[in-house]
N, C-alpha and C positions, 0 to 999 in steps of 0.2 A: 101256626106251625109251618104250612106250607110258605108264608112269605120269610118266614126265618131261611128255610134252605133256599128260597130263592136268593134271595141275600148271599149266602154264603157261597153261592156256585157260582153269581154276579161278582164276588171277589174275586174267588178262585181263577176266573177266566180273565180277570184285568191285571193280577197278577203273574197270569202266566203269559198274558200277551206283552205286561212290559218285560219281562224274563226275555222273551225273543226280540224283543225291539232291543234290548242291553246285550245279546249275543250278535245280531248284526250291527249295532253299531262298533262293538269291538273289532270286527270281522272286517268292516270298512276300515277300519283304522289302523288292523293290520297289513288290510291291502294297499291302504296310500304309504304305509311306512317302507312298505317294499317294492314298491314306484316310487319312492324317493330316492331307495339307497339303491337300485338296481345296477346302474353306471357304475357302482364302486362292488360288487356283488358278479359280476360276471368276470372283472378282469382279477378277480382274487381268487375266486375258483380255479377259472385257469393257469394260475398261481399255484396252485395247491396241487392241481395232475400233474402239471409240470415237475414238483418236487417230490410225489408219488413217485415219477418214474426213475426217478435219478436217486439209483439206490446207494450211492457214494453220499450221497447228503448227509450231512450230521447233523441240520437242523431242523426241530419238530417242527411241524406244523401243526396248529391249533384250528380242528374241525370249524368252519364257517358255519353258522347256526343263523340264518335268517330272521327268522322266528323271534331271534335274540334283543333283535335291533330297538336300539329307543326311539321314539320320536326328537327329534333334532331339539337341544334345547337352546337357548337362548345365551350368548356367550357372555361369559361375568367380568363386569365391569373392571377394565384395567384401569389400578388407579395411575393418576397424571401426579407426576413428577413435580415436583415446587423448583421454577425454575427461576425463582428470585435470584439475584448474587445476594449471599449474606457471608460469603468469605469470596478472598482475591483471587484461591482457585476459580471460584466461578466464573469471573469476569471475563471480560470479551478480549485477550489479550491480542499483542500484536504478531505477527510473525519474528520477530527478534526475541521478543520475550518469552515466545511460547517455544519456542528451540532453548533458552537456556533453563528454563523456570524446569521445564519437563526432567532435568537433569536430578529436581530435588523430588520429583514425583517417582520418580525409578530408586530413588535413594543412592544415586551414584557415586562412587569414591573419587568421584572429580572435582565436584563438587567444592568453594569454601564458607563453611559456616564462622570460621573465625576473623579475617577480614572483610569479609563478604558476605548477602544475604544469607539467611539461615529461617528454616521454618518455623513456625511454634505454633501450634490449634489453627490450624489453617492459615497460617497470616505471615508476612514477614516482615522481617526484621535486620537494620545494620546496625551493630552496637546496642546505642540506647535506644533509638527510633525504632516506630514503624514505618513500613514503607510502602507507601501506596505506586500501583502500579496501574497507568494510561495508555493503553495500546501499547506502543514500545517504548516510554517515557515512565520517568522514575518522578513521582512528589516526596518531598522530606518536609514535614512542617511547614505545608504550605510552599512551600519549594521548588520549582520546577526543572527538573535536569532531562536534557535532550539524552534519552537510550541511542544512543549510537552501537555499533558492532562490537567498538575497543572497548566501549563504557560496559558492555554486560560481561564483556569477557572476565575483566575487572573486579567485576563486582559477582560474580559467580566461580570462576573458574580457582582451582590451586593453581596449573601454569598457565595464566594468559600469554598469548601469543600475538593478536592480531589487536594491537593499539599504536597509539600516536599520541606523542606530547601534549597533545588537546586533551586525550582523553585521560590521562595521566593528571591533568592540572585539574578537571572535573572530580578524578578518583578523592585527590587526596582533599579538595574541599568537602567533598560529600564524610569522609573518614576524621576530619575537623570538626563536623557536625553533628558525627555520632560516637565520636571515640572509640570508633570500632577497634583504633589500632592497638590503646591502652588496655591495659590490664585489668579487667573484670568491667571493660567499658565506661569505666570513669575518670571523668575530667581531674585529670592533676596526679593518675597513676603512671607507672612510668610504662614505656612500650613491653606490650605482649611479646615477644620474642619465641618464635622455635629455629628448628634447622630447617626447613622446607624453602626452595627457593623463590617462594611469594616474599616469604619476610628478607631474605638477603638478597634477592635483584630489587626488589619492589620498595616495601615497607620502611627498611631501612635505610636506604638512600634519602626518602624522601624526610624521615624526621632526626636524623646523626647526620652530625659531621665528623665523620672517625679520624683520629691523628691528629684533631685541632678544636675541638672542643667536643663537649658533653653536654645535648640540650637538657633544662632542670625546666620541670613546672612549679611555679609558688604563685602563692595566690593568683593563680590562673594567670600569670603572665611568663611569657616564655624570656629565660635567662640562659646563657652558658658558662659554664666554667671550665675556662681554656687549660688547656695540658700539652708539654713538651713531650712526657716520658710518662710509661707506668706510675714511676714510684711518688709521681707529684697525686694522682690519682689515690696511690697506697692512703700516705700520710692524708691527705684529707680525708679516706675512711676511718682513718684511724681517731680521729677528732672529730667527727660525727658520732662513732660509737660512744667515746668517755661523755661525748654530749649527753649520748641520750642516755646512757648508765647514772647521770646524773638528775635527769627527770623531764629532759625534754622532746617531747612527742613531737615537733616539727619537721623533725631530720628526717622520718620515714623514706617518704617518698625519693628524696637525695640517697640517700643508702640503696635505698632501691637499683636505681638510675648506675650507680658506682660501680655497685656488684654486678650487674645486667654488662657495662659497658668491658668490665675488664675478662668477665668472662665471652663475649663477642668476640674480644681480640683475641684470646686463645692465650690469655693470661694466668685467666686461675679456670678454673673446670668444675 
């Protein structure tokens, strides 16, 4: 009986000494935590009388509680960015490119997406092609075209302004190679047409000869059919129509091209 209570008061007494060993070690740990935040603890006090005295203050102040403070924890992993290029945005463009490209990133109304680059899922595109971009240099199919200042104006802008016959000769190869200029970007449609003056300084010049012939595409080779007057133009639509009333699906494109040229001249409307 007597070693049973000694037992029991032999526990009694190791659990009350770790009791105090678990109350100062708390005790320590709240005192390093308040030598650690001390530096940030005195200048916010002073903060707080400060805004005590200034009875025009509108803003609470939330009582500083020491006491409160956590131990610092350990800051969480910020995750890293995947800085693969897996689109043309990412890539390392050049200073030329990166002034006009930035134009489709604002979604700017300057912008042309109809003879001119246009975005799609990150990527772009003239006409049919995609279009890979090299610091300030444009690839098309393996292609390499020098970006010069007049070549992006060109190939981005509604009114370019700053080109030169060079870059003009470059424009309309690269728009030979994508059909950007044709109608739904396919070879053998007749030119896309609006009123904007890309297509009547630019576009048009470059594939009409107005007053002396009407370029036609047939089987991908370029032909014209010369005209003196309107009404030579009339009657040949007029005979493509009974054409194709009769069952011939070739005339499209020509009918096209007819109606597109006479309504240019301000013919029919």
């Amino acid at each position: 009986m007597k070693n049973l209570q000694k037992e029991l008061l032999e526990s009694a007494n190791q659990i009350r000494e770790k009791y105090r060993a678990l109350k100062r070690g708390k005790f320590l740990e709240a005192e390093e935590r308040f030598q650690t935040f001390q530096p940030l603890i005195e200048p916010l006090q002073e903060l707080k009388n400060i805004a005590q005295d200034n009875k025009n203050s509108e803003q609470e102040i939330i009582p500083f509680k020491p006491q409160q403070l956590l131990a610092p924890k350990t800051p969480s992993r910020i995750p890293i960015l995947n800085t693969t290029p897996s689109t043309p945005l990412k890539l390392d463009f050049g200073i030329l490119a990166s002034k006009y490209l930035s134009n489709y990133l604002r979604k700017n109304n300057i912008t042309d997406s109809t003879y001119g680059l246009r975005r799609e899922d990150d990527k772009f595109y003239i006409g049919n092609k995609e279009v890979e971009i090299a610091n300030d240099d444009i690839v098309i199919d393996d292609k390499f075209y020098k970006g010069t200042k007049g070549l992006w104006e060109l190939l981005t802008l509604k009114e370019p302004i700053n080109y030169n016959d060079d870059d003009i000769k470059v424009y309309k190869e690269i728009l030979e190679l994508t059909s950007a200029h044709l109608k739904r970007y396919k070879l053998g449609a007749p030119l896309s047409s609006n009123k904007h003056s890309k297509y009547t300084n630019i576009i048009k010049p470059l594939f009409t000869s107005l007053g002396s012939g009407l370029r036609e595409v047939t089987n991908n080779k370029m032909d014209y059919i010369y005209w003196d007057n309107p009404n030579e133009l009339v009657d040949r639509l007029r005979l493509l129509y009974l054409s194709k009333l009769a069952g011939n699906t070739g005339v499209n494109n020509e009918i096209d091209s007819i109606i597109e040229e006479l309504r240019e001249s301000g013919i029919i409307y």
